[in-house]
FIDOMI-969698 format. One record per residue: x, y, z of N, C-alpha, C, O, CB in turn; residue in three letters. Coordinates in steps of 0.05 Angstrom, whole numbers, padded with zeros to 5 digits. Glycine has a CB too. Example, Ala and Ser with C-alpha at 12.3 -4.5 7.8 and 13.67 -1.06 7.14 Angstrom:
2
    npx    npy    npz   capx   capy   capz    cpx    cpy    cpz    opx    opy    opz   cbpx   cbpy   cbpz residu
  00264 -00114  00156  00246 -00090  00156  00264 -00066  00156  00285 -00066  00169  00226 -00089  00181    ala
  00257 -00045  00142  00273 -00021  00143  00258  00001  00157  00268  00023  00161  00282 -00012  00114    ser
% end
This chain:
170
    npx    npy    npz   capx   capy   capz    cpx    cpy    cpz    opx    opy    opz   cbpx   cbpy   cbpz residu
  03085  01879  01725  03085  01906  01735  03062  01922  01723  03048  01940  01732  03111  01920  01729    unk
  03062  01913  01707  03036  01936  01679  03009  01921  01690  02989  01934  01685  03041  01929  01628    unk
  03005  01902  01701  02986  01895  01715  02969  01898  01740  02946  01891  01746  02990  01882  01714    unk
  02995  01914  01754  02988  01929  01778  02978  01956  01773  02960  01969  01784  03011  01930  01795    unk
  02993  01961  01753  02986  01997  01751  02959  02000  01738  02948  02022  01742  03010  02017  01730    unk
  02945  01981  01721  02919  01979  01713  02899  01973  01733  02876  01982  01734  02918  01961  01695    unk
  02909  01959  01747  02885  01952  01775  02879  01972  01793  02858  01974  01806  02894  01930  01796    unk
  02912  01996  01796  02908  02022  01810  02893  02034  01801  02879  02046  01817  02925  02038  01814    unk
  02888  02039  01776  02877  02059  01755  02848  02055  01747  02835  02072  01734  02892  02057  01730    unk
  02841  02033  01756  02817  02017  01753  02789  02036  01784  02794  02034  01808  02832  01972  01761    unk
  02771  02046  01776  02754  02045  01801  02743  02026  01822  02724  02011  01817  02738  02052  01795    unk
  02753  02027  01843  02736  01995  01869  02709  01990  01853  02694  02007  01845  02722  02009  01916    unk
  02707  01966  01850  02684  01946  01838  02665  01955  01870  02675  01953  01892  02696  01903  01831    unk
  02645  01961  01864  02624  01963  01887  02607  01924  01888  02607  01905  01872  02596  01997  01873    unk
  02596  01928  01912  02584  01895  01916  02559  01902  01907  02556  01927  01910  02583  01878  01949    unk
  02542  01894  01899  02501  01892  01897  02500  01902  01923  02520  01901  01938  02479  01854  01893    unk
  02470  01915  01933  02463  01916  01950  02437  01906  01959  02423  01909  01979  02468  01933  01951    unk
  02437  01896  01939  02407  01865  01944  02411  01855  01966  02432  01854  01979  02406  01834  01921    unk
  02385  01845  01972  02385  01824  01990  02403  01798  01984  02421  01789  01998  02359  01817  01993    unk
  02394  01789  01963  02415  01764  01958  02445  01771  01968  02456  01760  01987  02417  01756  01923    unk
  02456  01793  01952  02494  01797  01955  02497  01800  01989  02518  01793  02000  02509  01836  01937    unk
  02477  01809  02004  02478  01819  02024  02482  01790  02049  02490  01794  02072  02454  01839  02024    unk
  02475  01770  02042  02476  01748  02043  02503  01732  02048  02517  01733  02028  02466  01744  02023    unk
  02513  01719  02066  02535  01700  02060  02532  01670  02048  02521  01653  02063  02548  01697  02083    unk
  02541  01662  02024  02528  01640  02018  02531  01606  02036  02551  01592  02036  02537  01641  01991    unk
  02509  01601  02047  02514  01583  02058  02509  01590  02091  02501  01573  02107  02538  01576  02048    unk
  02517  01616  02097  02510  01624  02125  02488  01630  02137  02466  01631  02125  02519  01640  02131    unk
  02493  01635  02165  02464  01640  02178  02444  01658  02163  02421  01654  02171  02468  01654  02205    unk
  02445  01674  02147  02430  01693  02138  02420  01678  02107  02407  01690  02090  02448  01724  02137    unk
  02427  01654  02103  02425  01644  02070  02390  01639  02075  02381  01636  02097  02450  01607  02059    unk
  02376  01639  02055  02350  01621  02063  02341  01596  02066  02352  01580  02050  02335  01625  02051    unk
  02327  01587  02081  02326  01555  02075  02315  01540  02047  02321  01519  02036  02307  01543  02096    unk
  02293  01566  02042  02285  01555  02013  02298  01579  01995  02308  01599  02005  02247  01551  02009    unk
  02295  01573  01967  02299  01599  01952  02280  01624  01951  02256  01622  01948  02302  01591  01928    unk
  02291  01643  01952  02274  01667  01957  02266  01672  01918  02280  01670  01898  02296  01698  01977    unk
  02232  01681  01924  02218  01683  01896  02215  01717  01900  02216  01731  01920  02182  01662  01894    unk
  02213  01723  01876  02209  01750  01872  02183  01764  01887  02163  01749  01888  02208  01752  01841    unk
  02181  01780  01895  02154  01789  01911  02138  01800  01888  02143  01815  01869  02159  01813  01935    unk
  02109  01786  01901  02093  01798  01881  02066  01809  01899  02062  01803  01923  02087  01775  01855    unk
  02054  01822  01887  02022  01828  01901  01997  01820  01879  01997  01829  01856  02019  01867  01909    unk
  01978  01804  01888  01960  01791  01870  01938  01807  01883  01939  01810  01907  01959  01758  01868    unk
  01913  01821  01864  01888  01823  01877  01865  01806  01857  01870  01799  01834  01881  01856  01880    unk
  01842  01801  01871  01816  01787  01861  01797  01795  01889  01799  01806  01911  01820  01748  01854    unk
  01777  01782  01872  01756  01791  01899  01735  01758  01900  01733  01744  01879  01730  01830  01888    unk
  01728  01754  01915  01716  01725  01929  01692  01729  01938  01690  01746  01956  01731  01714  01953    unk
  01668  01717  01930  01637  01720  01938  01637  01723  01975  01655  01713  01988  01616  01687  01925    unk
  01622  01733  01983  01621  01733  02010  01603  01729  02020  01585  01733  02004  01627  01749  02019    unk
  01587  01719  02052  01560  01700  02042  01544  01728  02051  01551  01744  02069  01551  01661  02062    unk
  01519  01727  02031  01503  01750  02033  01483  01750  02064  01466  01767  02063  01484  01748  02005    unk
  01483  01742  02078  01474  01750  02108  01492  01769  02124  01487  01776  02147  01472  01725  02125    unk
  01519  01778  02108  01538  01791  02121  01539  01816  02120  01523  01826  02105  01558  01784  02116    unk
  01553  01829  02131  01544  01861  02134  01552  01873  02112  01539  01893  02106  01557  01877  02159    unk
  01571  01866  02098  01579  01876  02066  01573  01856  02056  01586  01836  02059  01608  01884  02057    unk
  01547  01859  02037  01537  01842  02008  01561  01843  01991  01564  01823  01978  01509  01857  01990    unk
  01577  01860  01988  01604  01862  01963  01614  01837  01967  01614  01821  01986  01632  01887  01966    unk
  01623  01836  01948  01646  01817  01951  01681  01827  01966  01696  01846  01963  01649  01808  01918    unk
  01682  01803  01981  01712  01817  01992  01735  01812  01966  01737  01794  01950  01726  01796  02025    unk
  01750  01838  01971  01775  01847  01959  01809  01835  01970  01824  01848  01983  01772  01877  01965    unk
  01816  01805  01960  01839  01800  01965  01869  01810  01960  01878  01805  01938  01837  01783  01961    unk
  01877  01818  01971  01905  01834  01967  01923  01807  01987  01920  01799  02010  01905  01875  01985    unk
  01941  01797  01966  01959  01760  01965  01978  01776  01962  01979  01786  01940  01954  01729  01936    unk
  02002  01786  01984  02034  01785  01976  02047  01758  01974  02038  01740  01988  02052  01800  01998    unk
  02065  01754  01960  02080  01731  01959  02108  01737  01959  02118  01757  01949  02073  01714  01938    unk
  02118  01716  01970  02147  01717  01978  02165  01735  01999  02165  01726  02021  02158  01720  01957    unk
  02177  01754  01996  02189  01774  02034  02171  01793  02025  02164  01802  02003  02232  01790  02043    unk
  02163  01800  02055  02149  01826  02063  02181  01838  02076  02194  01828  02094  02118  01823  02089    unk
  02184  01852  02067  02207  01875  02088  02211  01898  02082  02197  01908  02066  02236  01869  02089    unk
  02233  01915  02096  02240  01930  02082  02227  01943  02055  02206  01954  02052  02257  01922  02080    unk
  02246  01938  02038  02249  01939  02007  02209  01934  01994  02198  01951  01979  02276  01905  01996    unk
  02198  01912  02003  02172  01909  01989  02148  01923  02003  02128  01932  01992  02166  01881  01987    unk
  02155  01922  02027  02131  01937  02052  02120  01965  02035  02099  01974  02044  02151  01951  02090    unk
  02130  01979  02014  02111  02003  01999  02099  01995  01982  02082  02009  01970  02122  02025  01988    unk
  02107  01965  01976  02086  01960  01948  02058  01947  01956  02038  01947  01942  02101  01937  01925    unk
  02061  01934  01989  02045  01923  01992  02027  01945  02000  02005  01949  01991  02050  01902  02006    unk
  02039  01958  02017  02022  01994  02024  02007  02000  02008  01983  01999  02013  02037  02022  02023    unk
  02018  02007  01982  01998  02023  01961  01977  02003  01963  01955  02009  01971  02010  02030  01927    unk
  01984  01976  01954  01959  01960  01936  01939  01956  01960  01915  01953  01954  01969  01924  01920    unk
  01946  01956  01990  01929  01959  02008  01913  01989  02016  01890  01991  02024  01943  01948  02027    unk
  01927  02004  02014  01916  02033  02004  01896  02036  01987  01875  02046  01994  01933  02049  01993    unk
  01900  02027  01958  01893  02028  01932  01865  02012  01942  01848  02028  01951  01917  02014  01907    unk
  01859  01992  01942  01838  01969  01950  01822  01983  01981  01798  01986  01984  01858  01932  01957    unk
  01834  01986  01994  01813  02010  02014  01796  02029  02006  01773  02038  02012  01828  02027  02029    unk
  01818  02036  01986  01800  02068  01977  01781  02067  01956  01773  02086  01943  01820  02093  01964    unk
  01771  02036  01952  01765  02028  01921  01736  02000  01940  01712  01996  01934  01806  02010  01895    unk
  01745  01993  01951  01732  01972  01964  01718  01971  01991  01731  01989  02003  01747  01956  01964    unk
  01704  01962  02004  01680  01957  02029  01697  01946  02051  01703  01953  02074  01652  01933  02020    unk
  01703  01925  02032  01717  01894  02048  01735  01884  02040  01732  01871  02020  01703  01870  02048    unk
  01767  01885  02053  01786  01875  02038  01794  01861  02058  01789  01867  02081  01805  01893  02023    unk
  01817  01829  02046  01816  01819  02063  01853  01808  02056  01857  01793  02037  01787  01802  02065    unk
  01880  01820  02076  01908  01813  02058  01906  01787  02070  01905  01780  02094  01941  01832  02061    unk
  01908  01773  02046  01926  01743  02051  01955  01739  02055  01974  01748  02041  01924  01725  02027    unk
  01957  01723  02080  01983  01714  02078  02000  01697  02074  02025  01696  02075  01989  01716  02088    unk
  01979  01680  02066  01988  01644  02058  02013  01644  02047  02031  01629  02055  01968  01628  02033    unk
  02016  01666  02022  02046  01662  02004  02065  01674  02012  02085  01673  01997  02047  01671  01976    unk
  02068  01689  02036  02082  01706  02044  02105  01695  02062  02100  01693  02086  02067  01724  02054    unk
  02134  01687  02051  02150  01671  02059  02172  01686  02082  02190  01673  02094  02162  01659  02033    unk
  02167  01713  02086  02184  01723  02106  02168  01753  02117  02162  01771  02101  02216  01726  02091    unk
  02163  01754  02141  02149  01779  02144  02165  01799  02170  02168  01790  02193  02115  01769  02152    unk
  02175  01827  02160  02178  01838  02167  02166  01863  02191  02142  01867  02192  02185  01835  02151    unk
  02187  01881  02214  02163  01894  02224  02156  01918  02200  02138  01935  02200  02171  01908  02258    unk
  02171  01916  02185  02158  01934  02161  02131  01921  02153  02114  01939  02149  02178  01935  02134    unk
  02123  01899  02150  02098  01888  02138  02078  01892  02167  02053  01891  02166  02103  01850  02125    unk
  02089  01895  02185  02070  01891  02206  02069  01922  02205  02045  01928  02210  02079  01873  02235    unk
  02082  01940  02202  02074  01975  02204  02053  01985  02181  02041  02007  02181  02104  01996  02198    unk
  02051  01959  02156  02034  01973  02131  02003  01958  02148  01981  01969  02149  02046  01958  02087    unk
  02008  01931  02160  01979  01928  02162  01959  01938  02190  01936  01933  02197  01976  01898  02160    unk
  01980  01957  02202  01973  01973  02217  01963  01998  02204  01942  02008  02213  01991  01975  02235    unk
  01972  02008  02189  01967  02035  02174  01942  02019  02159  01920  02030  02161  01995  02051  02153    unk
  01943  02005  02150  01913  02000  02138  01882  01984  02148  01860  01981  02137  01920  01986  02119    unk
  01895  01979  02172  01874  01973  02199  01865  02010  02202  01844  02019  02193  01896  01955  02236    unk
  01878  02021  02212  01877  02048  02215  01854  02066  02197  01833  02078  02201  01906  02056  02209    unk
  01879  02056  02164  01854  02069  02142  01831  02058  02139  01816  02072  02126  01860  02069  02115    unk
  01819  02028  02151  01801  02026  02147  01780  02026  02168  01756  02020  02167  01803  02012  02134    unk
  01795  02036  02188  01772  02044  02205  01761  02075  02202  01738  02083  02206  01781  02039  02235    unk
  01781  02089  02195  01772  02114  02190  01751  02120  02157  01735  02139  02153  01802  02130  02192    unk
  01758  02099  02138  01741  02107  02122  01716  02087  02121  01706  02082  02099  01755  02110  02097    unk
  01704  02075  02144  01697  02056  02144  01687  02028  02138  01666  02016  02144  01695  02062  02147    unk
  01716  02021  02122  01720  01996  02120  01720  01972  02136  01722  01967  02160  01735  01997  02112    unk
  01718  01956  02114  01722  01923  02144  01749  01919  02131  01751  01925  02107  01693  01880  02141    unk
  01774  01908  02146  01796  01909  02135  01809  01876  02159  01817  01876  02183  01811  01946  02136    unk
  01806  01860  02144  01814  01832  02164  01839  01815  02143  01845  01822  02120  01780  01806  02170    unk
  01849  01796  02156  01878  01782  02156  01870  01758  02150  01848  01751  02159  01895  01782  02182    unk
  01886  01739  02133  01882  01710  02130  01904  01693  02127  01924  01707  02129  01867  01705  02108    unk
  01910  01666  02124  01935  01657  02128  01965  01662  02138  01984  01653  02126  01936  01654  02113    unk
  01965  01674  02158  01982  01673  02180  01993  01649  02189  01979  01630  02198  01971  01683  02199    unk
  02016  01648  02186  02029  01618  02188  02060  01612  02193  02070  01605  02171  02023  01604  02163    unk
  02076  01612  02210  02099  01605  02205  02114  01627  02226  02108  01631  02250  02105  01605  02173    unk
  02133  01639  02212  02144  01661  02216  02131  01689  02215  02140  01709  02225  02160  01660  02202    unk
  02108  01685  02202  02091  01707  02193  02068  01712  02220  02055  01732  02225  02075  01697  02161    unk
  02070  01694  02230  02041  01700  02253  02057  01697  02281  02048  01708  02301  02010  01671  02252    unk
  02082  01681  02283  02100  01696  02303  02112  01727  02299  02125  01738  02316  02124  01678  02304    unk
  02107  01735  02282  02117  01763  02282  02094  01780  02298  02097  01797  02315  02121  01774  02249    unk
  02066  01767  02284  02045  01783  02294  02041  01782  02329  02037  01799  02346  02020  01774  02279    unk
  02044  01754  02329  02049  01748  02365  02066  01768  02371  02057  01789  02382  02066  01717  02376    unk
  02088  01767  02366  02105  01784  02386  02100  01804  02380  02103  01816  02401  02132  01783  02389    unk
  02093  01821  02362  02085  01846  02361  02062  01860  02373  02060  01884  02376  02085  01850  02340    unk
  02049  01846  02377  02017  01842  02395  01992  01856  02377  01970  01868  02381  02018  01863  02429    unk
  02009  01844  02351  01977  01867  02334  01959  01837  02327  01935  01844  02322  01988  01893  02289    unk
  01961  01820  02325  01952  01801  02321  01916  01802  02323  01899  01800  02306  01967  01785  02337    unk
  01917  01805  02355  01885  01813  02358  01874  01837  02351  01850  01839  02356  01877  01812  02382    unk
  01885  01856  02340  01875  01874  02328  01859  01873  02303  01845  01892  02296  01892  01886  02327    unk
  01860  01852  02291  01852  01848  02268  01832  01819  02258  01837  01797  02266  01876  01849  02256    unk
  01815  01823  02245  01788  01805  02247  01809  01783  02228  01822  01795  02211  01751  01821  02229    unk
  01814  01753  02228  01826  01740  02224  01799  01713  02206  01780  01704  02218  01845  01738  02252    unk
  01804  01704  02175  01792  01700  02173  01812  01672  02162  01836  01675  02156  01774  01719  02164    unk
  01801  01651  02160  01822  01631  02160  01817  01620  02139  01838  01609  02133  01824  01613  02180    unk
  01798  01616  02120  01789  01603  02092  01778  01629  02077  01775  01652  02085  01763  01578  02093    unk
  01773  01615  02048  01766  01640  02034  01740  01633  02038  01732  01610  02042  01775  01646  02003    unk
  01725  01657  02036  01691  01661  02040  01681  01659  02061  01657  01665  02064  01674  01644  02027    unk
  01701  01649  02088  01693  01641  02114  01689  01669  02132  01706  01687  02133  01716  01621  02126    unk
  01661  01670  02147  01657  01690  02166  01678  01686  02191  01686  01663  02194  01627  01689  02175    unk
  01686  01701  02206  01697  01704  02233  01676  01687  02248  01651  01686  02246  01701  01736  02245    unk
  01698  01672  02266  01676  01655  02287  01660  01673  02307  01638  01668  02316  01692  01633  02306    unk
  01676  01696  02311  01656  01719  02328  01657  01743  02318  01676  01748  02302  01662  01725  02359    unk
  01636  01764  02326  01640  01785  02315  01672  01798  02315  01686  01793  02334  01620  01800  02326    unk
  01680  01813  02296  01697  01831  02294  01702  01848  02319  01683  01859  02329  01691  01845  02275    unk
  01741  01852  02335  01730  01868  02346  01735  01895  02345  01752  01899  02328  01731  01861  02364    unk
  01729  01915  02354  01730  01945  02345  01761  01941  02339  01776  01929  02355  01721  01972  02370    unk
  01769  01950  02317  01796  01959  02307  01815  01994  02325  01810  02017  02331  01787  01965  02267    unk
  01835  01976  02326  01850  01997  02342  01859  02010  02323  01867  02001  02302  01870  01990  02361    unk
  01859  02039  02332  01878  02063  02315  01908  02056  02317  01917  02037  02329  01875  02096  02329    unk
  01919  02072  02304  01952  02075  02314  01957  02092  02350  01973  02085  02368  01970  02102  02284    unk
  01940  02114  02352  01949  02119  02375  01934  02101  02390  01944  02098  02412  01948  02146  02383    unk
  01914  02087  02387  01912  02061  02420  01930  02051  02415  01945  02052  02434  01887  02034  02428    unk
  01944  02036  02389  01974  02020  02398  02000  02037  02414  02018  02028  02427  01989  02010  02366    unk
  01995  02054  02410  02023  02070  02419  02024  02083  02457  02041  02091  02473  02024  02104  02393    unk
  01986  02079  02459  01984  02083  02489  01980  02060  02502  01970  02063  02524  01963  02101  02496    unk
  01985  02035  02494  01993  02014  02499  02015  02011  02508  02019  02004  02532  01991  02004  02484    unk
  02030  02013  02495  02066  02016  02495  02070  02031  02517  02085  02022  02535  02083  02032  02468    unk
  02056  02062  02522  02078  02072  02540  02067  02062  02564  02079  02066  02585  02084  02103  02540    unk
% end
């Protein structure tokens, strides 16, 4: 009896609200691989000097989910590297889950770098990550560079703002 009246008296245990708890283990929503902590890596990579920026390009590497929850960290450091750099270029090679949140930051920074006139292009797209961009249709919006140090096979093409995407749509 004194065991019940302690459990009344006790406050509801709340669940995590992580992604993991959020999760059923084992169910459709489990991952196939284990999910790694997200991180954002920058460096910068020689670029071949016949190119229109002598700098060196500026790599901004997320690893592991773009969503929700990480889509502001990748923001800033793509923000941060615009406002600091010529030529930046986000990798996606490590990027194990991509959200339309990841696809709304590399629109805002297509955006910022056309307006501050930056070159601002995409690399390793692969998986789940470049079907997102398919179906979202930003894909060609963005100069796509597939190795490190490698030029685009054709010129770049003019980068769309946010409102040409949106007069698209309607």
């Amino acid at each position: 009896m004194t065991d019940r009246v302690e459990m009344a008296l006790q406050p509801p245990q709340t669940a995590p609200t992580t992604r993991a708890a959020r999760r059923h283990p084992g169910g459709f929503w489990a991952p196939a691989v284990p999910e790694r902590p997200f991180s954002v890596a920058r460096y910068t990579e020689p670029t071949d000097s016949s190119a229109a920026f002598s700098a060196d390009r500026l790599i901004v590497a997320p690893a592991g989910y773009v969503d929700m929850d990480t889509a502001p960290l990748l923001a800033a450091a793509l923000h941060n590297a615009l406002d600091s750099h010529p030529d930046v270029c986000c990798d996606l090679t490590a990027a194990d889950f991509f959200s339309a949140a990841g696809v709304h930051v590399l629109l805002l920074a297509g955006d910022r770098a056309k307006r501050g006139g930056s070159r601002f292009s995409i690399r390793g797209a692969a998986g789940i990550t470049r079907r997102v961009l398919r179906i979202t249709q930003v894909e060609h919006l963005f100069a796509t560079l597939d190795g490190p140090a490698e030029a685009p096979d054709r010129p770049a093409a003019p980068q769309a703002g946010l409102s040409d995407i949106f007069r698209r749509i309607e």
